[in-house]
C-alpha positions in Angstrom: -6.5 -42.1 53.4 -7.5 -42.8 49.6 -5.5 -41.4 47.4 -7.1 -38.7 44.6 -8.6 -40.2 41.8 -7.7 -38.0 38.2 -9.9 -38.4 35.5 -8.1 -39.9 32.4 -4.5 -39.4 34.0 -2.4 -42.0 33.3 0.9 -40.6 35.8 3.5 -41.4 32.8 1.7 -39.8 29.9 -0.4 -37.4 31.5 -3.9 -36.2 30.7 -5.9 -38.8 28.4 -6.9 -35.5 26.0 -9.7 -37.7 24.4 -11.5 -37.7 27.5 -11.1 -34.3 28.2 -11.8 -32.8 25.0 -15.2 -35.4 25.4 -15.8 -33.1 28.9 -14.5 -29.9 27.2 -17.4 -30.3 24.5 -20.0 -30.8 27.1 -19.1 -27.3 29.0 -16.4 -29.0 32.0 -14.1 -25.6 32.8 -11.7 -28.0 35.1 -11.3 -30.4 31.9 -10.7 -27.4 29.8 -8.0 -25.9 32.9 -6.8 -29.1 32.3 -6.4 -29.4 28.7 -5.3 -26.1 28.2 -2.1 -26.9 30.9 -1.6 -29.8 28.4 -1.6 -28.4 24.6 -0.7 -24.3 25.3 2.9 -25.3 25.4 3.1 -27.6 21.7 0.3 -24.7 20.8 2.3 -21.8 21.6 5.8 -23.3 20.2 3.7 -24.1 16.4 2.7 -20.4 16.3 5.9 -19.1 17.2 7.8 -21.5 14.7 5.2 -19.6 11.9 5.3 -15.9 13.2 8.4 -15.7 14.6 7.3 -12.6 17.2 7.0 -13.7 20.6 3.8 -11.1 21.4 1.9 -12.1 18.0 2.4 -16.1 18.9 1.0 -15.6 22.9 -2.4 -13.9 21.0 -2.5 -16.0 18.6 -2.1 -19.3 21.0 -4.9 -17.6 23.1 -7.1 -17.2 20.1 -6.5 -20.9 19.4 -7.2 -21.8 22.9 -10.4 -19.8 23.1 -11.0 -21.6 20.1 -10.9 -25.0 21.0 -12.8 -24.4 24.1 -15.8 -22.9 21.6 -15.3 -25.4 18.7 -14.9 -28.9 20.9 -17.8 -30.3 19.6 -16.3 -30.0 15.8 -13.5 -32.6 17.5 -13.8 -35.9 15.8 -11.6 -38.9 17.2 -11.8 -40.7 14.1 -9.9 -37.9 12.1 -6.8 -37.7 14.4 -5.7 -37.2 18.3 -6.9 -33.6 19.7 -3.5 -32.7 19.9 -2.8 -33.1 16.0 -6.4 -30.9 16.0 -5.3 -28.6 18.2 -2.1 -28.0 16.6 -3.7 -28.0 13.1 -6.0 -25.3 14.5 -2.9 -23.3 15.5 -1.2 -23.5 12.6 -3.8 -22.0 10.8 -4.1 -19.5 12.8 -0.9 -18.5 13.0 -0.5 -18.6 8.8 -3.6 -16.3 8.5 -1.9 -13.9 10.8 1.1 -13.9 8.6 -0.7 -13.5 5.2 -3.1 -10.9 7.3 0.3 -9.0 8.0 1.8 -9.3 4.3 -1.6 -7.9 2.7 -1.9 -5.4 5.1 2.2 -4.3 4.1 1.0 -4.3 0.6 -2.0 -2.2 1.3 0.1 0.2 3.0 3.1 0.2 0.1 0.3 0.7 -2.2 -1.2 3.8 -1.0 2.4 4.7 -0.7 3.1 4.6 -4.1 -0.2 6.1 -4.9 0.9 9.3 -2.6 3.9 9.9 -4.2 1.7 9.8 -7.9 2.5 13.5 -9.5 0.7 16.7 -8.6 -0.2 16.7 -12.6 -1.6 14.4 -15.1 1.8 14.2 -16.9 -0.6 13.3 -20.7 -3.2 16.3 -19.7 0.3 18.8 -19.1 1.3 17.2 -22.5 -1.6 18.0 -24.7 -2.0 21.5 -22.9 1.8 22.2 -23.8 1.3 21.0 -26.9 -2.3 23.2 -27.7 -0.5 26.5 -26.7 2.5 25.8 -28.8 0.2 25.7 -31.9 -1.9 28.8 -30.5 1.5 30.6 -30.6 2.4 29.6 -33.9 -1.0 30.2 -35.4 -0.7 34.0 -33.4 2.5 34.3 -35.1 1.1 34.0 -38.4 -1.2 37.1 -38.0 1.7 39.2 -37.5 3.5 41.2 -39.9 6.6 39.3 -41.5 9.0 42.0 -40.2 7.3 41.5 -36.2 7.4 37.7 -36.9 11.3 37.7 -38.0 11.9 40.4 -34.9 10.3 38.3 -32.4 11.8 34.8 -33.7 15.0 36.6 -33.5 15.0 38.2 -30.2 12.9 35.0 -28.2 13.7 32.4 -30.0 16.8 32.5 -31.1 17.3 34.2 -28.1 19.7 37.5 -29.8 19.5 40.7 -28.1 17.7 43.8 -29.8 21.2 45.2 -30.7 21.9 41.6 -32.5 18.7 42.1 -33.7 19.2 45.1 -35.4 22.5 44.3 -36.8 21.3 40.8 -38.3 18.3 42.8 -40.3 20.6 45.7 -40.7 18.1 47.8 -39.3 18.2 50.5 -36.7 17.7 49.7 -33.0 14.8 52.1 -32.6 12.7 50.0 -35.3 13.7 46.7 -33.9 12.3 47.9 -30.5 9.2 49.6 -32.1 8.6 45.8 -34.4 8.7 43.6 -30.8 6.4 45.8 -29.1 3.8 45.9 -31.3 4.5 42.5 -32.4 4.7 41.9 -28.6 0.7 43.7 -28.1 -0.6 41.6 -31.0 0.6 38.4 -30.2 -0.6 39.2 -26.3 -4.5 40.1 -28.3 -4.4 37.1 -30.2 -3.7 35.1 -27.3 -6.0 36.3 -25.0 -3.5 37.4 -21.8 -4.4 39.9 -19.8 -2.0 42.6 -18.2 
């Protein structure tokens, strides 16, 4: 009985991938069975030396294998073997992955950073801080000097209305009778309501 003739199989080297890759690009499933036995092992091992993760390098040597079985016509001889081709192929692969991953980490740390931005605009709380301040000072200007030295006194300086008294050598019952009005006309000129 005749023994099996293989197509480009040389028993001590294996496949000839030339001649496969030459079926491959013609449509041959059994060449590409065949091819893909030879290069999914140098394939997978390239993108697991890039990625490092044993699940990303399996999909992305499938990609590359799907790949090669679309893109076989692209193979020219004259620009290296298929398996340099192949293994080019997955090496690209495997690097867009990686940079894939690292923007997709900086997209993520990014709108991170942009979550954790203040409730408030800190300039806009700035300039509003800084607005009523003078609306104060201009409201303390329409009062009467002795409700303006009361009031600077008492919230200010932050003296009770007894310390008050004694540091304008006045009675207590004026003091009192100075912030509240002084109190009412500041809260007119200022526009709060009770």
């Amino acid at each position: 009985m005749p023994e099996a003739v293989h197509i480009g199989r040389n028993p001590s080297t294996g496949p000839d991938l030339e001649e496969l890759m030459s079926l491959v690009a013609r449509g041959d499933q059994q060449a590409f069975a065949t091819l893909y036995d030879a290069v999914s092992g140098p394939v997978l091992g390239v993108a697991r030396s890039v990625l490092r993760d044993p699940a990303q390098s399996e999909e992305v040597a499938q990609e590359v294998l799907t790949e090669a079985w679309r893109t076989a016509t692209r193979y020219r001889p004259d620009r290296g073997t298929v398996m340099n081709w192949v293994l080019t192929l997955a090496h690209r692969r495997a690097v867009d992955r990686v940079r894939s991953a690292h923007a997709a980490a900086a997209r993520d740390e990014k709108a991170a950073r942009l979550g954790h931005t203040p409730a408030f605009d800190q300039v806009q709380e700035e300039v509003e801080t800084r607005l009523e301040r003078e609306q104060v000072r201009r409201c303390l200007r329409t009062l009467t000097e002795l409700q303006r030295e009361s009031l600077t006194l008492a919230y200010y300086r932050g003296l009770t209305y007894r310390e008050v008294a004694d540091m304008l050598s006045t009675p207590l019952g004026t003091v009192k009778t100075r912030l509240r009005d002084g109190l009412i006309r500041l809260r007119d000129c200022l526009g709060v309501s009770v």
